[in-house]
Each structure stands twice: as C-alpha cells, then as structure tokens.
N, C-alpha and C positions, 0 to 999 in steps of 0.2 A: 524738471527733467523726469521723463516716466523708468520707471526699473525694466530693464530688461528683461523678458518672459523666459522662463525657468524651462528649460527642456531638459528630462530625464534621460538617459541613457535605453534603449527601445528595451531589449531584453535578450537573456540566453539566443544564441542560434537555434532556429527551429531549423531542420531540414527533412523531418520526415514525411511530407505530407506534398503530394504534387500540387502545382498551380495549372490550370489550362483555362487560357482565354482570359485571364487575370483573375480568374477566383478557384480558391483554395477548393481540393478535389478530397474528399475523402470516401476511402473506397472507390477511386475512380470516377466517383460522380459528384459533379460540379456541386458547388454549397448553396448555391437558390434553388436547384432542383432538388436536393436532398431536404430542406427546409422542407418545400413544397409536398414533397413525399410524405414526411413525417407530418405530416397536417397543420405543425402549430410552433413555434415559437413559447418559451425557450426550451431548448433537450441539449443530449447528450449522446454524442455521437461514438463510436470506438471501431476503429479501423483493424478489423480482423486478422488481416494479412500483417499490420505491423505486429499484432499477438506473436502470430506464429514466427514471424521472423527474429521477434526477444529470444523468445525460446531458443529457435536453430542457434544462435550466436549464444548464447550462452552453452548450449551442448557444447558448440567449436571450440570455444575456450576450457572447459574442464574436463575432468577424468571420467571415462566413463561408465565409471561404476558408480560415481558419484550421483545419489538422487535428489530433482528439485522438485519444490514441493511450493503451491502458492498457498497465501495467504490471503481466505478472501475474503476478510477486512477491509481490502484496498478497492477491491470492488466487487460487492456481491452480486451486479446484475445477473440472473440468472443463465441470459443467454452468454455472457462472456465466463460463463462457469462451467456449462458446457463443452463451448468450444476449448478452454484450457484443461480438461479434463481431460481433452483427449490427447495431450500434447505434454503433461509434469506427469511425474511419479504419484502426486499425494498432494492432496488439500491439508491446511490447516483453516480451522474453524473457532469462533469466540463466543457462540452462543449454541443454544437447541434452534435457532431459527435458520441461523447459517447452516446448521447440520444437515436439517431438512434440503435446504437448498444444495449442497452436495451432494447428499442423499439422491435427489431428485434427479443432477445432474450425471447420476451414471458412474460418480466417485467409486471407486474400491473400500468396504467402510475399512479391509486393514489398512490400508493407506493412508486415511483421514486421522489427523491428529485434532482435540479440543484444548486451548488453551485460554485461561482467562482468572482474573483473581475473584472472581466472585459467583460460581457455579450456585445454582438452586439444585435443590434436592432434586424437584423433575428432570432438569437438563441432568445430572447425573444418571437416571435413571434411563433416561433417554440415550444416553452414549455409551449405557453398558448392554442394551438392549441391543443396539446396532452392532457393537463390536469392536469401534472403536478403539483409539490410543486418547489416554486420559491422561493429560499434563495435571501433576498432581502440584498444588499451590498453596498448600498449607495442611495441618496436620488434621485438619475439621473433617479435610476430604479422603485420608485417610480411615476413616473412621466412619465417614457417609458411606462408603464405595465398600469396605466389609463388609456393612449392615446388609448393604442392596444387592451384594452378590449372595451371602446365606438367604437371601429372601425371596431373590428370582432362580437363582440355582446359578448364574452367568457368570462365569468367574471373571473380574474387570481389568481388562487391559493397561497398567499403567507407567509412566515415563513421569521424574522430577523435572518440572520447571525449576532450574536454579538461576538464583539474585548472585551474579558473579560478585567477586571482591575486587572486581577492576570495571573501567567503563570503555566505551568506545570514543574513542579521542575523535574530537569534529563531528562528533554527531549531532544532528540535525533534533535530534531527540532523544534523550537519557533514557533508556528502558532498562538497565541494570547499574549496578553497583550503588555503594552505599544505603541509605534506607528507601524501601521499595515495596509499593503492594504489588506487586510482580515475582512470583516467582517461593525459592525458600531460601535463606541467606543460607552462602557453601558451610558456611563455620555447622550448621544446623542439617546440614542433610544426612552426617554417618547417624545420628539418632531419627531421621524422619525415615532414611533407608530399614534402619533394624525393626521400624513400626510396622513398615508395609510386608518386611517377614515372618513379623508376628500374624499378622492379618489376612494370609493369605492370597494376599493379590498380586498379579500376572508383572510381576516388573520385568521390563523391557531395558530401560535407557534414559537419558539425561535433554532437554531440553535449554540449549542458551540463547539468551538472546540479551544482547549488552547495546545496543542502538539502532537508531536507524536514520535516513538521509545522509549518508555520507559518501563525499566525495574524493576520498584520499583513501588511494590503493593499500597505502602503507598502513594505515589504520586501520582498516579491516584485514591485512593478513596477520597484525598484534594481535587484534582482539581472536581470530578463529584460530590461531596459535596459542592463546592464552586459555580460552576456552577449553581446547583440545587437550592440556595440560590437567587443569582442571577435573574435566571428565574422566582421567586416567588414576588419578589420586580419588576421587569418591569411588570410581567400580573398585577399590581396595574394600570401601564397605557395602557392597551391591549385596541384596540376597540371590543374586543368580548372574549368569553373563550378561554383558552389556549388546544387546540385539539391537537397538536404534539409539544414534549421538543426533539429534539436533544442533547445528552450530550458530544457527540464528541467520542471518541477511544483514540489514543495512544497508544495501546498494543503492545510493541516491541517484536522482537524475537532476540535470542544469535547470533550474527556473529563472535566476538572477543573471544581472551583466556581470562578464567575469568567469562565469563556471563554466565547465566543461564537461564532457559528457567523460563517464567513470570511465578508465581503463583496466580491461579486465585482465589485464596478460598477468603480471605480476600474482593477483589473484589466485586466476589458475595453478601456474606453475606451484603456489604455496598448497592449494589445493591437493595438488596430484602429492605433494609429501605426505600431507595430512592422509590419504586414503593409506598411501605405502606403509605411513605408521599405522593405523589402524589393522589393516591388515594382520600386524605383526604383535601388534598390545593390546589388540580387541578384535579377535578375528572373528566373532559370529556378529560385529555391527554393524549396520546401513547408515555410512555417513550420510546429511541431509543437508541440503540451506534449504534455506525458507526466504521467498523473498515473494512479497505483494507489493506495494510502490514501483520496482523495479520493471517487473513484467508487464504491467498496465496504463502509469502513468504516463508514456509517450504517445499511445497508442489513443487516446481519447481527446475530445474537445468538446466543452461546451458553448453554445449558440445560443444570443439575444436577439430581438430585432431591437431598432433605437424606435422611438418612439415620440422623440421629443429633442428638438437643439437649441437650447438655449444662454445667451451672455448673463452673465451676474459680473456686474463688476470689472471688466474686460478679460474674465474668465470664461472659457466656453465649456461647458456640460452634454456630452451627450447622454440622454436619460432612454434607458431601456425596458425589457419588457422582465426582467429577470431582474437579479440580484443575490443578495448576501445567503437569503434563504434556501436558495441553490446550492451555490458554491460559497460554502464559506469561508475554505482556504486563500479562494482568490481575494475576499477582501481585506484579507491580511488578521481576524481575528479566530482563527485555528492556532493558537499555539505562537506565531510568532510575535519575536521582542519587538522586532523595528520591521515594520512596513514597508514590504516593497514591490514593485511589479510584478504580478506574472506575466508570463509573455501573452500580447495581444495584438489584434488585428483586424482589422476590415474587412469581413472573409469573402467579401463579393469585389471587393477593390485592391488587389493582392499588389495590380504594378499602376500605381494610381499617379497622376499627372501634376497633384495637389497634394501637400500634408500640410497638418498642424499639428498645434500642441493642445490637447484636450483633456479632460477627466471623464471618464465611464462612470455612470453613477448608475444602481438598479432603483426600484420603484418602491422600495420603503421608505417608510416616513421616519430615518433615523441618517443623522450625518456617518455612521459607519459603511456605511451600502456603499462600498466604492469598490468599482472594479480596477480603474486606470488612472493613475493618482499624476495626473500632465503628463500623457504621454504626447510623443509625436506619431502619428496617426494619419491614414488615407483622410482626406475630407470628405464630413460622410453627413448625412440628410435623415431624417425619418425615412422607416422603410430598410436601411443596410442593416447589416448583417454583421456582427459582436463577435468574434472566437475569443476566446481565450483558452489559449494551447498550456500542455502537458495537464489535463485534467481528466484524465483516466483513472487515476487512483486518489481516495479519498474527497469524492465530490457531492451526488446527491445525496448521500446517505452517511455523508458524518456532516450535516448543515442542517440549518433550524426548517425546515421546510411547512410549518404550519404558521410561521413567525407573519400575523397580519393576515392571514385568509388570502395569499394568493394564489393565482389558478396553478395546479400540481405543474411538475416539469417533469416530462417524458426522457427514457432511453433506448438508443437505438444498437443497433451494431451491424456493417455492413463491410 
C-alpha cells in the first residue's frame, strides 16, 4: 500500500494584493504583463501604494508626536528609499553605502541615524562629514569620533546604542540582551557616557533595540516599557539632556500557518503613555521606533518563471529560473531553526481549476535551493509564474547573489 502524499498547510493569509482575471495584480497591473514589462524573469516587485498605506496606518494607531523612522536594512532599493523618504521622519542606516543611498534619496542627514557594531574609520568620517546621528557601539568609536572631529573641525553627533539587560520575549530574533556585539551592555554605559564628555562630543540620546519579528502585542509593549525605564536611569549619567530615545521596532509580519497579522492598538495606546512620560522626565526628547521588516515586507514579492516540471520518485519538482541566491529567506537558510514555507503561489493561476502538492526548487546545483517544500499549489507547466509573497524586506540583498554565476535578479516598484 503506497503512503499517502503529505500536503502542508498553504500559508499565512495573504490579502493585500488584488487578483483580476485570475492573476495576481501588483500595482494594479496583472503579473504576466508586469513580467513582461520588466524584461526578465526573476525580479522583485514592491507595490508602492501598499508603502504608503503601512505608513498611513501606523500614523492612525500612534501619538503624533511620536517619530518613525525606517530602517533601510530591510530594503535598500533605492527607489523604495525614495518613495519612504517622503512619507517617515528619519532613516536609519548600517553602513557608508546605505548612507549614500539616503543621502541620495533626499533624507534630512539630522534625521538619519548610523547604527552597526563594526564602523571603519572612513564610514566614521563619512557620517560626521554629513551630520549625521552616530549610534556609538563601543568605546573604540568614542575615541575614533574625537580624533575626527579635532581633525576636520565637525563636532559628531552622537546617541549610545545600548545591549539592554532584558530581551524581547517571542522574538523572531535576539538583538539585545545578554552577551552581544550589538550595542554597549547598560551595566557599561554610566562610564562610556562620562567618556563621551570628556571627549567632547555632541550626545544627543540612547538607542534600543532588544528584537525583532515579533508577533505578540504584549511583548513589545514589555520591551518599549522596559527600554523606556532604562533610558530614564542612564540620562541620570548623560553629559547633557536626553534629545533623541530610540525604542527600537520589532513589529513582525505573518509568513507561517497560524500567524496573524500584528495588532497595533494595545501598542499604540502604550505608546501614547510612553510620549506623556517623556514629555514629563525627558522633555527636550524625540521619542523614535524604528522599524524596516515591518514597513516593507508586505509590500513586496518576488517572481520565478518554472522552467522545468519534473517526477523524481512520484514526487513532482517544479524547477525555476531563480532561487536561494535571490531570496534566501525563502529557502529557509537566513537564520531560521526549522524550515518552513513562505507563502507561495502561482501568480498567473491565482483561481485555478486544478491543485497539487509540489516542491519549488530554484536552479542551483545544491539540495538547499528550495522554495516550496510540497506545497498544494495551482497546477502549473513551464512558462507560469513563481510569487512568493511577503518578500519586501530582507530579500535580494541579504542573499548570496553571486552563488554559481547566475544571471543578476532585477528590482522594480510600481
């Protein structure tokens, strides 16, 4: 007797993206014409309007004094740097490359923050040059950022990154507490504060950030309450008032069966205390989130053509023109412990008459290259059309993209 065929659970509810005439419309324009347009197979698409609608709806839910600020880590394309530029308070940036690309995009450099544990002396020099805000991440950079302001005359802007003493419960990813090259551990910062006013440099404010992908309202208003605490006990050793609190982000979006899209009310409402306190125990500071993931990753989808449909076994393979070296989230070796789908889809076959259970594989020569590990799936041919949704944030450009010489993958936005 044969085993029954294993069918996975499809994935998170996708609903931000129309269908018309059975294929997925992004930017209002059908996915084989969009294909078409963009010349080539595979790219990366990013639905504009769904940007600005993040945005609007986060406005709606918080106080508005309150400023957000992206983080464009999550996706540096130029052109979606742009368009968000025009729409947050402030960029945060990880490198002298990202800078530039803010830079270019028209950012405010006050409003641009640098943050990263491993700054070169150039990118130093480079973000005091602009004017930046300088997440200071160890005592070295104290000490570089003196040197380079007695040298260029620019006196440097700077804010601690602090390694809090607690973490973000459910997080998707550990970015503070316990030991961490991220940041300066709190026990450590009344002595890194007293350095920077020996030093003569511009302190501003505190930078936290204790995780990120989280789905639980309750855990993020712990952590930006704990943080807020935090930050109130170090401006006791500040050498000047506290002008900008970074409280960090974390706001995950659903990629799994099961999740659900974050609720921001509780959120907010903790938010709006969080400013009232401020106002009241730090009245010259610009509360801040920071959030990239959040703002971006709905907003995007990457596109395969299949190229190949193949049985192994009474297994069936659809094999594309893309893969791992694109998206490397999607094939599940970015960071995660246990493999699992991202949502996916037959973007030319949206209300299809036939499914099955398939595997997405892309076109390297390595059994990791998986996009869709049996999913149930339109019945699809050489020639259809691959999405795989929420892929806006952290896609071409945290993947091996030279991995094997294949042909580059383009981004669009429309």
């Amino acid at each position: 007797m044969s085993t029954p065929e294993r069918t996975l659970p499809l994935h998170a509810p996708m609903s931000q993206f129309q269908v018309k005439n059975g294929e997925l419309a992004v930017g209002g324009i059908p996915l084989s014409r969009l294909a078409a347009r963009v010349g080539q197979t595979p790219f990366y698409a990013c639905d504009r309007q769904l940007l600005t609608r993040r945005v609007a709806e986060l406005r709606a839910a918080f106080p508005a004094s309150l400023k957000l600020h992206f983080a464009m880590k999550a996706n540096p394309m130029p052109a979606v740097v742009c368009h968000l530029a025009k729409l947050v308070d402030g960029i945060d940036v990880a490198s002298g490359g990202e800078l530039k690309v803010a830079l270019d995009a028209g950012a405010d450099p006050q409003a641009i923050s640098f943050a990263g544990p491993g700054k070169r002396r150039s990118e130093l020099e480079q973000a005091v040059a602009a004017g930046i805000l300088i997440n200071i991440e160890s005592f070295r950079e104290v000490a570089e950022l003196a040197a380079i302001s007695r040298e260029t005359g620019c006196q440097a802007r700077v804010a601690v990154r602090v390694n809090p003493d607690f973490e973000l419960k459910s997080a998707g990813m550990k970015m503070g507490g316990g030991a961490k090259q991220f940041g300066v551990d709190a026990e450590q910062v009344p002595e890194l504060l007293a350095e920077i006013g020996r030093s003569g440099l511009a302190f501003e404010g505190f930078h936290l950030f204790a995780g990120s992908q989280n789905l639980k309202p309750e855990a993020i208003v712990e952590a930006q309450n704990k943080s807020f605490d935090l930050a109130l006990r170090l401006a006791q050793s500040a050498p000047s008032p506290v002008r900008f609190l970074n409280l960090g982000g974390g706001f995950g979006i659903p990629y799994f069966p099961g999740e659900k899209h974050l609720d921001l009310t509780a959120i907010g409402t903790n938010l709006a205390l969080i400013v009232k306190r401020a106002a009241r125990d730090l009245p010259e500071a610009e509360v801040v989130i920071e959030l990239g993931r959040y703002l971006v990753g709905e907003a995007g989808i990457y596109v395969t053509r299949v190229v190949d449909r193949k049985i192994s076994r009474g297994q069936t393979f659809l094999v594309t023109d893309g893969g791992l070296h694109h998206h490397l989230s999607a094939s599940g070796n970015f960071g995660q412990v246990i493999r699992k789908n991202y949502p996916v889809a037959i973007g030319n076959r949206m209300t299809p008459a036939k499914r099955e259970t398939v595997s997405v594989v892309g076109a390297l020569c390595t059994p990791l290259d998986l996009l869709a590990d049996r999913m149930e799936l339109a019945t699809a041919e050489p020639g259809d059309l691959v999405v795989i949704f929420q892929s806006g944030a952290y896609g071409l450009t945290a993947s091996p993209q030279a991995f094997l010489g294949h042909p580059a993958c383009l981004e669009v936005i429309v």
